[in-house]
C-alpha positions, 0 to 999 in steps of 0.5 A: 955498398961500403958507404951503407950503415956507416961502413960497420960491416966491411971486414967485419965477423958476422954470424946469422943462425937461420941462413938457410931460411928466407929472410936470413938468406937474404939478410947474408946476400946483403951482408956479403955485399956489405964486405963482411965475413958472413958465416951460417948456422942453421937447419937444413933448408925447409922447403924445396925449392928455397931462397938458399939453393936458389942462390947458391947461398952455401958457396958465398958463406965463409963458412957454412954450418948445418946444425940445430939450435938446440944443439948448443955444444955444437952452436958454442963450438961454431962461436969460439971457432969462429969468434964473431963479432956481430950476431944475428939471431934468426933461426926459429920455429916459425909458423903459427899452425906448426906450433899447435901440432908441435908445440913443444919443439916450438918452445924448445926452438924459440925459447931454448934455442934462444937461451943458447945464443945468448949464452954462446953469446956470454961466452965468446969475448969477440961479440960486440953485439947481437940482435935477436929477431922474435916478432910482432906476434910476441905482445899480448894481443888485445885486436885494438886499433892502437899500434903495439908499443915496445913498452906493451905487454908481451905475452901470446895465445897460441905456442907460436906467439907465446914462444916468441914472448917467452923468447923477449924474456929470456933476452930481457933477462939475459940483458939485464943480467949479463949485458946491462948497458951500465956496464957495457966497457967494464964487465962486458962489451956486449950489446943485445936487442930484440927486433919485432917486425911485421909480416915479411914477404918477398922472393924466395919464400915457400913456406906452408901456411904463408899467405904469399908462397900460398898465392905462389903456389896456386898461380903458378899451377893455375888454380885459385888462390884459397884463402882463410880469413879475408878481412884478417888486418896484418902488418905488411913489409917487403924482406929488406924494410925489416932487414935495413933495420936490423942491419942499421941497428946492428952497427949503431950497437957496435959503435955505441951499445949501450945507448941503442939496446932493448926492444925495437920495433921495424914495422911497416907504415900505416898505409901498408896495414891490408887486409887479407883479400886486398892483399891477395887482390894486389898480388893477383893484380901484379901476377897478370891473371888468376882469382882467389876463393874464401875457405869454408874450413875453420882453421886454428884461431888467428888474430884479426888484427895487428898494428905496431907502432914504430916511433921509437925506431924513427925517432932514435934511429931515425929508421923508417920504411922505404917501400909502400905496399904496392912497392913490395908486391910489385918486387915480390910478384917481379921475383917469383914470375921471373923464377918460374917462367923467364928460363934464363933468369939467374936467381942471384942477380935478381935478388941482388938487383932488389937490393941495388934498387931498394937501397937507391930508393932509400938513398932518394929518401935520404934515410941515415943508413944510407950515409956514412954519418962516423967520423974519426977523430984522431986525438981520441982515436975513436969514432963519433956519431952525428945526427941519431937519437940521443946524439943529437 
């Protein structure tokens, strides 16, 4: 583990607000792992059961918070208390049909919420950097057949999307503002992106309104699944894809910031672009049994399609995708089985057995994360990079 991501996070101070949440629960699993501190601040867990009791995720923290984003005299407290040196961002409101019944919290949590980050963030001279996550929902979604570019417009038409584009640009302006990249090593030592990922599945997410927990939910009582909008095309990714490059990021930026800011895309290949149905038909396939149905209800307007296009993330990061869609279905379904019907699992080292494996598959792929690519040189007393990006 300590060779992954060029060894960045070994002792390092990390801060994840949004732990107690599935993909932050996960991102702190493999950070542990990785030999970093790891410390959480977040809402209470949003679901019962949830991917944080499961593993007993508080006991496995160096420090463990419960708080609102919202709250910043309390967030800036947890950042000068315990001065991290790398921060991810995660905590959000972040469900499309909650936002149109509470759309002023979901403002308040994505917008403001992120304001606050970035301005702890401002105010604590231990961060060296810091990835804020939004997502693919954030452009201005014109349903063409083109994958969305970091450059696009952002924008949204429902409160979910348009919080998580409002969010990209108050990140844009914190940037530019009070962490140029210019000036990183004079002014400032921060460097801060924004990642944009697909829609995530895997183990340990219950959330309502979620095509997979949905799945979940009606296969494991034996009912059929009811889904809204079958032929809907989304963007699919199993949890460690996007995780592999938040992560990767994160160290390129702490080593060399200001070549690796911005807006990142950490999407899923084109093979791995689905529908709705046959989504729904592969996870049916991988459960063992069970059938689905199309819901007659007219629900909130959703997108019918999106696409992003990652070749700025694989040809500066030299970051790609390591499963296919069958890859993440399969450990997707694997999980949630073994949760609900094998008395003796232990839910921890299930998870962190599809970490193992994920990562020696991207080892096979001989992706760059994989490797320890620094090298130290003495006379300067720094560290070098080899093979990534601009570096040649």
């Amino acid at each position: 583990m300590n060779e992954l991501f060029s060894s960045v996070y070994h002792g390092k101070r990390v801060l994840v607000t949004g732990h107690t949440g599935f993909v932050g629960g996960w991102l702190c699993l493999w950070l542990k792992e990785l030999g970093a501190k790891v410390a959480g601040y977040s809402l209470a867990p949003p679901t019962k059961p949830c991917l944080y009791e499961s593993v007993n995720l508080a006991e496995k923290l160096d420090r463990h918070t419960l708080g609102d984003i919202r709250d910043f005299e309390q967030l800036i407290a947890i950042f000068q208390e315990y001065r991290p040196q790398i921060v991810f961002h995660l905590a959000a409101q972040p469900l499309v049909k909650r936002s149109y019944k509470e759309p002023k919290y979901t403002y308040e949590t994505n917008v403001i919420g992120t304001a606050n980050v970035l301005e702890a963030v401002r105010n604590t001279t231990s961060v060296k950097a810091c990835v804020i996550v939004t997502s693919d929902k954030c452009y201005e979604n014109k349903e063409w057949f083109f994958g969305y570019r970091e450059i696009d417009p952002i924008g949204g038409d429902d409160p979910y999307s348009s919080s998580k584009g409002c969010a990209e640009l108050v990140t844009m302006a914190y940037a530019k503002s009070f962490f140029n990249s210019n000036e990183r090593g004079k002014s400032h030592g921060v460097a801060v992106s924004s990642v944009r990922a697909g829609n995530i599945i895997g183990g340990g997410d219950w959330a309502q309104d979620r095509l997979i927990p949905d799945c979940v939910r009606a296969l494991s009582r034996n009912r059929k699944v009811l889904i809204r909008n079958p032929q809907a095309i989304r963007p699919w990714q199993f949890v460690l894809e996007p995780l592999s490059g938040y992560l990767w990021l994160g160290a390129v930026m702490y080593q060399h910031g200001e070549k690796y800011t911005g807006a990142w895309n950490l999407g899923p290949s084109d093979s791995t672009t689905l529908t709705v149905g046959e989504v729904v038909r592969l996870f049916i396939e991988q459960w063992g049994y069970g059938d689905y149905e199309i819901s007659k209800m007219v629900g909130q307007r959703e997108v019918n399609f999106l696409k992003l296009d990652t070749s700025k993330a694989d040809s500066l990061l030299k970051w790609k995708p390591v499963y296919s869609i069958f890859d993440a279905i399969r450990e997707t379904a694997e999980w949630y089985r073994k949760f609900y019907f094998v008395d003796s699992v232990n839910i921890l080292d299930l998870t962190l057995s599809q970490i193992d494996r994920y990562i020696e598959e991207a080892k096979k792929q001989c992706l760059l994360w994989t490797k320890d690519i620094y090298q130290s040189d003495s006379k300067a007393g720094m560290f070098s990079m080899r093979h990534i990006g601009q570096e040649g």
